[in-house]
C-alpha positions as CSV (number, residue, x, y, z in Angstrom):
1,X,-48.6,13.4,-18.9
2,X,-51.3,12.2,-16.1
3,X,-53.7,13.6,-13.9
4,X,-53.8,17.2,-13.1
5,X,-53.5,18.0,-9.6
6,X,-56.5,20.2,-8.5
7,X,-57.5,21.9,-5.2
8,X,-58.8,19.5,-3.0
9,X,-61.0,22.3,-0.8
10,X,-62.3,26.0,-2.0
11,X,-60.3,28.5,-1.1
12,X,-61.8,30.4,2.1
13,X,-60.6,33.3,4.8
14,X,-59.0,31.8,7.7
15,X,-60.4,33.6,10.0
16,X,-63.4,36.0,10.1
17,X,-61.3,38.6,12.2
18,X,-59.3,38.6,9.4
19,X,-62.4,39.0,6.6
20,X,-61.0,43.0,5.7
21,X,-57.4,41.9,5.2
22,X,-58.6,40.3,2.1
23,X,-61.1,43.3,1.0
24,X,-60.7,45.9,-0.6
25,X,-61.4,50.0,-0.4
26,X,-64.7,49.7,-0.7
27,X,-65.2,47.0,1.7
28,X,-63.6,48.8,4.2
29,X,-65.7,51.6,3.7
30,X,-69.0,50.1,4.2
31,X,-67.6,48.1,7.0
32,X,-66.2,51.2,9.0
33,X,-70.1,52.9,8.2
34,X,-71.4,49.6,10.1
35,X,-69.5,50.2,12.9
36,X,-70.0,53.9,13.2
37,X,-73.9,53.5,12.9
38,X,-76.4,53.5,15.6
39,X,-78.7,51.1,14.0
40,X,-78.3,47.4,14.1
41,X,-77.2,45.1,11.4
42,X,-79.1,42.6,9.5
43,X,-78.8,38.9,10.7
44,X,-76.8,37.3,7.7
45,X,-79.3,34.1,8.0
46,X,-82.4,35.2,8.8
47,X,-82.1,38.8,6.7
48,X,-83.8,41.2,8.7
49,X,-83.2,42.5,12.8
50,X,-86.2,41.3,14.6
51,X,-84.4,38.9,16.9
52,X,-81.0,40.8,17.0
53,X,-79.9,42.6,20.0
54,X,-76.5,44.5,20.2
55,X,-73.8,42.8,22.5
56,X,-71.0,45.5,22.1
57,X,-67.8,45.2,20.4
58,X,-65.5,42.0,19.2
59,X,-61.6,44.0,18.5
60,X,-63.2,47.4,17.1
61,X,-66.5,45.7,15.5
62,X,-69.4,46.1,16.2
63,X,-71.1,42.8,17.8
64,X,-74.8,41.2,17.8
65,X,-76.9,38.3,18.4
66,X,-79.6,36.9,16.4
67,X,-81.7,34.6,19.1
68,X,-84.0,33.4,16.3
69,X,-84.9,29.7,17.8
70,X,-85.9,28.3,13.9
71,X,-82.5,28.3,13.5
72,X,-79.7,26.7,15.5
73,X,-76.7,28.6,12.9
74,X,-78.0,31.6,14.4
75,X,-75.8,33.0,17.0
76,X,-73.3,36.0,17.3
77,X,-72.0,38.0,14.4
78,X,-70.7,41.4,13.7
79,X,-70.6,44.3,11.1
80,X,-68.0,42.1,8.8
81,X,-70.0,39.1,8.4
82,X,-73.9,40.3,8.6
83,X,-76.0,40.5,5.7
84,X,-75.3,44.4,4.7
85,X,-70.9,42.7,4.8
86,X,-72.1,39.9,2.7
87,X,-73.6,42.0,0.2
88,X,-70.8,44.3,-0.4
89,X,-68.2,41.5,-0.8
90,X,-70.7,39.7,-3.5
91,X,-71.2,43.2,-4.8
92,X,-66.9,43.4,-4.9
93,X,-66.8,39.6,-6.2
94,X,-68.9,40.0,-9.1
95,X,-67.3,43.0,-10.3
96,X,-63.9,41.0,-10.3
97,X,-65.1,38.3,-12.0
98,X,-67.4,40.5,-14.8
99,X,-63.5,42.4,-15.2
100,X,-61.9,38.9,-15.7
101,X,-64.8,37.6,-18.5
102,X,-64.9,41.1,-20.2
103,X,-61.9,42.9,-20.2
104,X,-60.1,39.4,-20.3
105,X,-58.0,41.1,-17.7
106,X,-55.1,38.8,-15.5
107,X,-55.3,38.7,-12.2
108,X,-52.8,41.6,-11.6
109,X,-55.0,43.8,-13.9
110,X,-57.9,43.3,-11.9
111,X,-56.1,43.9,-8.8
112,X,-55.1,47.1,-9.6
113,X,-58.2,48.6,-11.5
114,X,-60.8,47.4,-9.0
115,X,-58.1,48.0,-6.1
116,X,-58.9,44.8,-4.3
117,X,-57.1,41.6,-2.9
118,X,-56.0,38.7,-5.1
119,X,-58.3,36.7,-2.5
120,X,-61.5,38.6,-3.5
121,X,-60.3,37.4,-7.3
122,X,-59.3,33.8,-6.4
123,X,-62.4,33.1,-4.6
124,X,-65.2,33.8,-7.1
125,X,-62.9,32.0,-9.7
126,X,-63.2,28.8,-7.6
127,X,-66.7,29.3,-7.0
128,X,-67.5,29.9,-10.5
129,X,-65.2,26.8,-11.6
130,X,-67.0,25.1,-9.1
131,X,-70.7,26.1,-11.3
132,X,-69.5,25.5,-14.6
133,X,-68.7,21.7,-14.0
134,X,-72.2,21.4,-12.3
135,X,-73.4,22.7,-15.1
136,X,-71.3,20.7,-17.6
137,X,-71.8,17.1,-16.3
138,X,-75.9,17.6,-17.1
139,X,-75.3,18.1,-20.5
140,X,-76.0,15.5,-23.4
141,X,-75.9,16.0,-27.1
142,X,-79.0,15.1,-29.3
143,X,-78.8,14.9,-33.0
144,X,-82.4,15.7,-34.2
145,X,-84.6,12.5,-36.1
146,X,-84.0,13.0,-40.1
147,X,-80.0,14.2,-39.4
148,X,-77.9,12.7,-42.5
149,X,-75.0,13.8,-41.2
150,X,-73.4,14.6,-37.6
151,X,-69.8,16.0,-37.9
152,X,-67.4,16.0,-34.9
153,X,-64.2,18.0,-35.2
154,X,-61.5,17.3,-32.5
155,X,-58.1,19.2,-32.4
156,X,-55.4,20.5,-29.6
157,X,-55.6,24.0,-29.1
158,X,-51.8,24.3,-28.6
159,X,-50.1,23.7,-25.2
160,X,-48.3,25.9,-23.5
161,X,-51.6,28.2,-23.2
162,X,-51.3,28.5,-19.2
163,X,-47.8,26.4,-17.4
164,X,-48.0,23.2,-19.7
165,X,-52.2,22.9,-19.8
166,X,-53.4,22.2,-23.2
167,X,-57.5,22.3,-24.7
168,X,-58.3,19.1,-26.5
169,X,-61.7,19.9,-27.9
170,X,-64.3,19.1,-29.7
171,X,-67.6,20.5,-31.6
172,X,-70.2,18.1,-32.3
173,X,-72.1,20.5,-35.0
174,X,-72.7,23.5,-32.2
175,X,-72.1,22.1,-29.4
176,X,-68.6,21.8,-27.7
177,X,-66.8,19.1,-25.2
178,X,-63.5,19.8,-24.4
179,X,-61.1,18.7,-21.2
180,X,-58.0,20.4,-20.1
181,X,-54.8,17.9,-20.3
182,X,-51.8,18.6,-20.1
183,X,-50.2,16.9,-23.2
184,X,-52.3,15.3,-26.3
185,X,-52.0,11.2,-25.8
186,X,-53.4,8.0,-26.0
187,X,-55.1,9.1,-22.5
188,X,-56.6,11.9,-23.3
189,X,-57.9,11.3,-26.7
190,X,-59.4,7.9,-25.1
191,X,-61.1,10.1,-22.4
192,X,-62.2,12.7,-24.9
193,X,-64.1,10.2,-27.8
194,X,-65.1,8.2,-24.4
195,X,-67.1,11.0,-23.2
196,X,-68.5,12.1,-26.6
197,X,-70.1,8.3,-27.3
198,X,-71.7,9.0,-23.6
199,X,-73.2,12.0,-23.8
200,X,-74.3,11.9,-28.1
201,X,-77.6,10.9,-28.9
202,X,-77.7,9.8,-32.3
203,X,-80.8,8.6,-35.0
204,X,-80.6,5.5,-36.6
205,X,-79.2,6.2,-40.0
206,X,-77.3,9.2,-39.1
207,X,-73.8,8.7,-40.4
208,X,-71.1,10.2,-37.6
209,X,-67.9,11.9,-39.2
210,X,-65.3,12.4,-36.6
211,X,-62.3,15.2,-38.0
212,X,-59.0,14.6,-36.1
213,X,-55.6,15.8,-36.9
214,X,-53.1,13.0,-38.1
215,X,-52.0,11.9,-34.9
216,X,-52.0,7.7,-34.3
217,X,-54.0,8.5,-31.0
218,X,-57.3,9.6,-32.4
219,X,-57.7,6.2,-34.6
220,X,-57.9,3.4,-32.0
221,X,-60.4,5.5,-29.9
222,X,-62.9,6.5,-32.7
223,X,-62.8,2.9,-34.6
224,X,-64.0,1.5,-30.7
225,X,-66.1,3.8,-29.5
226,X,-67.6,4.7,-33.0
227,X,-67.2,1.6,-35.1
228,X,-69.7,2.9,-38.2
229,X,-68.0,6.2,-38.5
230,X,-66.0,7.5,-41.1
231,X,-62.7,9.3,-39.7
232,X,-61.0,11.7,-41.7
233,X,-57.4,12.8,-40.3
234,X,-55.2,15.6,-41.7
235,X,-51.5,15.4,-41.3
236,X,-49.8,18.2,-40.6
237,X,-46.1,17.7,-40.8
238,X,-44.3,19.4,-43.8
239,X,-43.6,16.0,-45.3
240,X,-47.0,15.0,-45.4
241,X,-49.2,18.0,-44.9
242,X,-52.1,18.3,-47.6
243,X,-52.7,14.6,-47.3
244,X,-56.3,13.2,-46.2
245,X,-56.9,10.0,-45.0
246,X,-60.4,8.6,-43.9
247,X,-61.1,5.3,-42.2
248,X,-64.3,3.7,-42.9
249,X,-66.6,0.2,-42.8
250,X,-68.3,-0.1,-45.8
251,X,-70.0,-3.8,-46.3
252,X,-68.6,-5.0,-43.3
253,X,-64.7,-4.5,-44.4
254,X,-62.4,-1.8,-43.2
255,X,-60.9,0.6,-45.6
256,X,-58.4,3.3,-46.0
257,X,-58.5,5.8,-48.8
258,X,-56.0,8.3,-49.2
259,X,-56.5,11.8,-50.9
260,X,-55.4,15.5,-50.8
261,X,-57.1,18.1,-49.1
262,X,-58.5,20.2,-52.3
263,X,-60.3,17.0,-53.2
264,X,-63.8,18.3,-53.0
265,X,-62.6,22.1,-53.1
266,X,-64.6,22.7,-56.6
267,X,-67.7,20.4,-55.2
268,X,-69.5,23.6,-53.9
269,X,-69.0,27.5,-53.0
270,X,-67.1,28.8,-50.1
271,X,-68.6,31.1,-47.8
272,X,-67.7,35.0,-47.8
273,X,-65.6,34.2,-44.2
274,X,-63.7,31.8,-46.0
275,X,-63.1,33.5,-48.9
276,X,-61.5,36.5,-47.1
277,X,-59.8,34.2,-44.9
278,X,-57.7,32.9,-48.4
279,X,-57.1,36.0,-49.4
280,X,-55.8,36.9,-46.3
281,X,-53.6,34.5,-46.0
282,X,-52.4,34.6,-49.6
283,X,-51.6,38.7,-48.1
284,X,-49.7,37.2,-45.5
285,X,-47.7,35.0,-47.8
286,X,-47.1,37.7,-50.3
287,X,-46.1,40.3,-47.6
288,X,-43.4,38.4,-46.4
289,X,-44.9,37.6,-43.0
290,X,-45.0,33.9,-43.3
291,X,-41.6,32.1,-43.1
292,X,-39.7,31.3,-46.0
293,X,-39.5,27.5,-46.0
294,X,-35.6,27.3,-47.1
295,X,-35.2,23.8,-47.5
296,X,-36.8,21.9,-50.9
297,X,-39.3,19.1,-51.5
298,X,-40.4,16.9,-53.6
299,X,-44.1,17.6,-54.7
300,X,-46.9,15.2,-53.4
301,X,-48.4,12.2,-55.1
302,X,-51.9,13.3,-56.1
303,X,-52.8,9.9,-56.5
304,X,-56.0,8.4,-54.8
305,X,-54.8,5.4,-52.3
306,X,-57.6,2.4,-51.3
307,X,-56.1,0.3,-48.7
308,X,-58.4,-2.8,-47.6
309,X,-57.4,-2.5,-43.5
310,X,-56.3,0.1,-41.5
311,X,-53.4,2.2,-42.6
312,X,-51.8,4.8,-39.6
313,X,-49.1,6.5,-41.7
314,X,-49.2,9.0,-44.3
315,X,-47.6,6.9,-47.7
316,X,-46.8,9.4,-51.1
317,X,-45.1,12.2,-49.2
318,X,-42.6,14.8,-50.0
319,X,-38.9,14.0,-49.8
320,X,-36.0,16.5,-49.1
321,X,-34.5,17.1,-52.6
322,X,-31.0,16.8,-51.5
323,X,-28.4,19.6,-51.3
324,X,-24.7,19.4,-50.9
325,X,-24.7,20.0,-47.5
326,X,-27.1,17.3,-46.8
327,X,-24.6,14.8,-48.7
328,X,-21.8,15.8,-46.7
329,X,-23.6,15.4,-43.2
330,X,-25.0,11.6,-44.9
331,X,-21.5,10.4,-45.6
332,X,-20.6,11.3,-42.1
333,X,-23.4,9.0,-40.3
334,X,-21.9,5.3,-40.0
335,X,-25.5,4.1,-39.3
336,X,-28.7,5.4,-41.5
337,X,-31.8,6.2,-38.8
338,X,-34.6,3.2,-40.0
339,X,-38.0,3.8,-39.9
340,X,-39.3,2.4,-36.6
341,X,-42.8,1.7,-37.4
342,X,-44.5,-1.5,-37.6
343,X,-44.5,-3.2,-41.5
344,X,-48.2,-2.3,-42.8
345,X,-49.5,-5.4,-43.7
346,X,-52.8,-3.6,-45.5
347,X,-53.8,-4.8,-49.2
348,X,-54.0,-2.2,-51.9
349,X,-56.6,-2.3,-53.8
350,X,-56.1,0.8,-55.9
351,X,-53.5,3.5,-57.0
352,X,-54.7,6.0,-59.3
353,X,-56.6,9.7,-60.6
354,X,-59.8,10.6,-59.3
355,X,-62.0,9.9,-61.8
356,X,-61.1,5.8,-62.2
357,X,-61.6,6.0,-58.1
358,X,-64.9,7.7,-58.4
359,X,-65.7,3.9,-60.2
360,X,-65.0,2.0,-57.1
361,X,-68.1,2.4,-54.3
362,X,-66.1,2.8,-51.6
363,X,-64.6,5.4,-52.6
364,X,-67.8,6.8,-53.9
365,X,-69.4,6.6,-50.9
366,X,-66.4,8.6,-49.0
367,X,-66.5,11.2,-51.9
368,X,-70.1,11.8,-51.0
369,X,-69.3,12.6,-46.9
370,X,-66.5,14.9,-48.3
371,X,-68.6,16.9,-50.1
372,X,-71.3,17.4,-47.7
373,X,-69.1,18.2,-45.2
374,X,-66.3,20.2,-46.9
375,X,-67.8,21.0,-50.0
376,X,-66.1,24.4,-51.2
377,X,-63.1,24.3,-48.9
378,X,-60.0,22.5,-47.9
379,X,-60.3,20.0,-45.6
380,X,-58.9,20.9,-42.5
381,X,-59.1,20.8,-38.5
382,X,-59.0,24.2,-38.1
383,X,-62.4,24.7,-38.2
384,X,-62.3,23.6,-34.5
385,X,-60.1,26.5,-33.6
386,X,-62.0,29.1,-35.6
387,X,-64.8,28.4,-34.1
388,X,-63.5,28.4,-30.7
389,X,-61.4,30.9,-31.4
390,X,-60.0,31.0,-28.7
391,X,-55.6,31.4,-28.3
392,X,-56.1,35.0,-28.3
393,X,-57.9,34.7,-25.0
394,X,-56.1,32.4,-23.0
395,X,-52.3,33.3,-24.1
396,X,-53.0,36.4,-21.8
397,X,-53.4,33.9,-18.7
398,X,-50.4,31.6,-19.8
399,X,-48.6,32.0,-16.7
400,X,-51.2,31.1,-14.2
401,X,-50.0,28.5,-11.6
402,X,-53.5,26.7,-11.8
403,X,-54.4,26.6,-15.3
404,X,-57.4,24.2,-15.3
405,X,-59.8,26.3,-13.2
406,X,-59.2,29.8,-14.9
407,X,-59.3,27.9,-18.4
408,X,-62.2,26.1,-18.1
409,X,-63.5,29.6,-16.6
410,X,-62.5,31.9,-19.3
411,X,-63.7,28.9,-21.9
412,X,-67.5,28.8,-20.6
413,X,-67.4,33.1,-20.8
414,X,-66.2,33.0,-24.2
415,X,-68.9,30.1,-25.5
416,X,-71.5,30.5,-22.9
417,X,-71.8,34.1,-21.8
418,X,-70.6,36.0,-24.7
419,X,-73.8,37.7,-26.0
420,X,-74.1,39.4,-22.7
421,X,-74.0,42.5,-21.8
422,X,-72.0,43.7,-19.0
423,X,-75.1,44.4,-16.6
424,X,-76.7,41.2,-17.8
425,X,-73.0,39.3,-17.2
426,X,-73.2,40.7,-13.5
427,X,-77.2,39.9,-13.3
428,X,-76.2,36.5,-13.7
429,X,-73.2,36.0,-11.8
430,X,-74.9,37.9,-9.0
431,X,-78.1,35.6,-9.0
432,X,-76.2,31.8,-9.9
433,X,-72.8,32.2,-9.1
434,X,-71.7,34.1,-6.0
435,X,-74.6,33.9,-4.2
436,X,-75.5,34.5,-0.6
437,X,-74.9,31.1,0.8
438,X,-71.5,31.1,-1.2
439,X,-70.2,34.0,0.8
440,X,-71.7,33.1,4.0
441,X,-71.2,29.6,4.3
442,X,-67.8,29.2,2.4
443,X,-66.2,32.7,2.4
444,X,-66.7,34.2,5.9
445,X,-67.3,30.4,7.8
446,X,-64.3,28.5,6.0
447,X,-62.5,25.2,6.7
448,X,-59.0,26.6,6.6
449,X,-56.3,28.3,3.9
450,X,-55.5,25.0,1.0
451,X,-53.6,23.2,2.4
452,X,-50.1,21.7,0.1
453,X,-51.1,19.7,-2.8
454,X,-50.7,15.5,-2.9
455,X,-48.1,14.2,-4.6
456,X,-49.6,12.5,-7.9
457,X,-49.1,8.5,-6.8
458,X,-47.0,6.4,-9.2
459,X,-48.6,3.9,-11.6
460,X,-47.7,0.9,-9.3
461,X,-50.4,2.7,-6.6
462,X,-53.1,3.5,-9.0
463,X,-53.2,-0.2,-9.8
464,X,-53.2,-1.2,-6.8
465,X,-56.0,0.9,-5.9
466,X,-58.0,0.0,-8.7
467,X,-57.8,-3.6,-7.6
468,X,-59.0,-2.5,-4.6
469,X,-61.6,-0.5,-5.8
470,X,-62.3,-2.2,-9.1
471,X,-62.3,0.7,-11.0
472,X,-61.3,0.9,-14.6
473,X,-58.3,1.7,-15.5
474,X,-57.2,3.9,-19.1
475,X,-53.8,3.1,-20.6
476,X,-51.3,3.3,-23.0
477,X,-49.7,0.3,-23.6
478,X,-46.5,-0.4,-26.1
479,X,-46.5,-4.0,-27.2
480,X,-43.3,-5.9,-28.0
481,X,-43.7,-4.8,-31.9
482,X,-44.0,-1.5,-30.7
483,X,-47.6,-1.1,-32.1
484,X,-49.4,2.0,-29.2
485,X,-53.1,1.4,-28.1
486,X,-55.1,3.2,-25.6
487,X,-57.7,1.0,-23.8
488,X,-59.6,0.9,-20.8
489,X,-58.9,-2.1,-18.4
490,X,-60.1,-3.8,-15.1
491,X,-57.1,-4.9,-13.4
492,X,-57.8,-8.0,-11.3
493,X,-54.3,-8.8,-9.7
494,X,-50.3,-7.8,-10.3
495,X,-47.8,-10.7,-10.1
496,X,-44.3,-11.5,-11.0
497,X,-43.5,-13.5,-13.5
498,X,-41.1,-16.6,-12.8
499,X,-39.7,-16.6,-16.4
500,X,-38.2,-13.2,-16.1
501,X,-38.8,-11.4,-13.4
502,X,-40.9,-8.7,-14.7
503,X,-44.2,-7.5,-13.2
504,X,-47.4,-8.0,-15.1
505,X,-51.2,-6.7,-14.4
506,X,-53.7,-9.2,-15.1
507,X,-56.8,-7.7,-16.2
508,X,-60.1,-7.4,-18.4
509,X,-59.4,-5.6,-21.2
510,X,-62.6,-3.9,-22.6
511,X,-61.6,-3.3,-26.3
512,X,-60.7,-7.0,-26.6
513,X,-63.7,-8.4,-24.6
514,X,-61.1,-10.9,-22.7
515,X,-58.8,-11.6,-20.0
516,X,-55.2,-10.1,-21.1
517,X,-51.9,-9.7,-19.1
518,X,-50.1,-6.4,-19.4
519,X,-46.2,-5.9,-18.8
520,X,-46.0,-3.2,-16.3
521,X,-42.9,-1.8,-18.1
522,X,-44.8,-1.3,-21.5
523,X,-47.6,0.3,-19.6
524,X,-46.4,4.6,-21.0
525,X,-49.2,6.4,-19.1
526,X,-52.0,5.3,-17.1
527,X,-55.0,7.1,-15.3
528,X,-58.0,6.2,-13.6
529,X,-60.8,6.2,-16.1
530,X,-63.3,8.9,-15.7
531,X,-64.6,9.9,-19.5
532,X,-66.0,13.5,-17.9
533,X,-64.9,16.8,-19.6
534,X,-66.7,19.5,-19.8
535,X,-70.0,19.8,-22.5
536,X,-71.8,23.1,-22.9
């Protein structure tokens, strides 16, 4: 958990002299014709020869002077770093980078087919990292006038895609947000639904429906940032998996209602991609090619659930049917594992089938959402991940030792630049991306190679610099009755308490609107708040 560690500077040659160590075969070529030729090269600034004269050589290299007085970068430069150099290494860059969005190729791939250096690779990925979140932080999300209904699916697109970096994502209708983490927490989610409230436009009387997994971290976020949505969550664990639960406000009181995931599936028609995507599956199962589950369940309750409050854990689950061996492993425990959660102290204000629920307006105002939004189908996340559809492309690049900036790299390819051909791909890369200045001023006329990376600082440091600073802080805190919320505080001071010893952060705590004091020890994760990811 915490803050990635990025690159600090672009990568850049260390030395101009050096510029064809980190070429490649055709580089080399068109440098060796430059310094062969009689004629004179191009000043890389100005583009064209009138002020340059030829001074000689610099170590086998042709040398020359551009004397144009309009501009003081003007000076000496020879055949590796004048205009007719630049243009060949763009020409190489783009080529590496069109491989890398097209053929989905690693690194090593590329090397080898385009026979260059890893540098010539490495540096148009930065740069093009580098253009993406330029382009990302202008983005906002508009929901037209006259919308009913704006749905925002959120899910983790597994970790483990590239050394430990994780997707969380989300599509509000067509557009996606997502931010690379490296583990799904109260952090990240916070950041995520933080971002999405910044950058979403939404009518008056358009009714948001946010789609989460079942995970505790989702809820706190959404029912802060988004306090007149309805938030559906499917679980996903084999105990409790096919059970739906949506939060809502309906006349001013919070409300639980609990369901199953075919609950609307004969409200309206699939669509041919989900029909063959059933049968499919129902191949898959038949074939053999799914697991056997080996060990039995119960079935679930198909009961409909209304709760007055808010409700985090999944109630009417399966239960392991037992088995003799599970006997014989119970009578050796000496201590039987509790359940650690926090008593619900939610009322119930209903337990039964689906037509005596359909009676009750709340629930008959849920029903309704449902159906517009997953009317035909099951309800279930994955329609974040097919429509991303992305795993396929990323577990090729799994192994990278910076996963963020090739990620977020291969991501805006595969949702951005898709339609494109390959010469319109290296039209545009040629013209936005790796441009002139890009190779002139931070290629060829760098600041050094990256230096080692910081040390992430401990939590104790981030506070401290946030008091400094008074920036806000995100957390995830663990109260004494073990009851997990992320929030967003300004911390004002740490002290020691005199009772006990232990260290405290007094702060403002924004989703209580009041002063609070926060045990440092209870503090799981902490990060400097900075709702940004990336929005296409």
């Amino acid at each position: 958990m915490g803050v990635l560690k990025q690159r600090q500077k672009p990568l850049t040659i260390r030395k101009v002299k050096e510029a064809m160590e980190y070429a490649n075969k055709v580089c080399e070529e068109k440098i060796s014709e430059l310094d062969d030729s009689d004629g004179l090269c191009t000043c890389p600034y100005w583009e064209d020869v009138e002020e340059v004269t030829y001074t000689g050589t610099n170590r086998g290299r042709r040398k020359f002077k551009c004397s144009n007085p309009s501009n003081e970068d003007c000076g000496y430069f020879t055949t590796s770093t004048s205009l007719e150099a630049i243009e060949t290494y763009r020409k190489v860059m783009v080529e590496n980078l069109t491989t890398l969005l097209q053929a989905n190729s690693v690194v090593d791939g590329i090397r080898e087919l385009n026979e260059t250096s890893k540098h010539f690779i490495e540096l148009p990925l930065e740069r093009f990292y580098e253009y993406i979140s330029e382009e990302a932080s202008k983005s906002e999300i508009t929901v037209e006038e006259g919308t009913d209904i704006v749905t925002v699916f959120c899910d983790l697109a597994g970790s483990g895609l590239a050394k430990n970096k994780a997707i969380i994502l989300a599509m509000v209708d067509d557009a996606p947000v997502f931010d690379i983490v490296t583990t799904s927490n109260y952090l990240s989610t916070k950041q995520l639904i933080a971002a999405i409230d910044q950058r979403l436009e939404v009518p008056e009387g358009t009714q948001v429906v946010f789609v989460t997994d079942g995970e505790h971290s989702f809820v706190d976020p959404i029912n802060e940032h988004f306090p007149e949505a309805i938030h559906i969550r499917q679980f996903h664990k084999k105990s409790s998996r096919g059970i739906i639960y949506a939060h809502l406000i309906y006349k001013g009181e919070e409300y639980t209602i609990r369901c199953l995931w075919d609950v609307v599936l004969g409200e309206g028609t699939a669509s041919g991609a989900v029909r063959r995507q059933r049968e499919r599956r129902a191949k898959e199962r038949t074939s053999g090619k799914q697991k056997a589950n080996k060990t039995e369940y119960t079935d679930l309750s198909k009961d409909i659930m209304v709760w007055k409050g808010r409700v985090y854990n999944p109630r009417g689950i399966r239960r392991k049917l037992p088995t003799e061996k599970s006997d014989a492993k119970r009578s050796k425990t000496k201590n039987d594992r509790r359940n650690t959660s926090p008593p619900d102290t939610e009322e119930l204000v209903f337990k039964g089938e689906l037509e005596d629920a359909k009676k009750l307006p709340v629930f008959r105002r849920c029903f309704e959402v449902l159906k517009e939004v997953f009317g035909g189908l099951h309800i279930t996340t994955n329609v974040v991940e097919n429509v991303f559809n992305v795993k396929s492309k990323l577990e090729e690049h799994r192994t990278m030792k910076f996963g963020e900036r090739i990620l977020v790299c291969l991501l805006y390819g595969h949702l951005e630049l898709n339609d494109m051909s390959k010469e319109e791909l290296s039209e545009f890369l040629r013209e936005e991306v790796i441009t002139r200045d890009f190779i002139r001023n931070k290629t060829l006329h760098g600041s050094g190679l990256q230096k080692d990376k910081p040390e992430k600082p401990s939590s104790i440091d981030t506070i401290k610099e946030a008091v400094k600073t008074g920036q806000q802080l995100a957390i995830h805190y663990c109260d004494r009755n073990r009851n997990h919320t992320s929030r967003v505080i300004t911390p004002e001071k740490i002290e020691k308490s005199s009772y006990d010893g232990t260290t405290r952060v007094k702060a403002y705590c924004h989703l209580r609107d009041d002063e609070r004091t926060f045990r440092l020890d209870r503090i799981r994760d902490l990060s400097i708040f900075d709702p940004d990811p990336y929005c296409f």
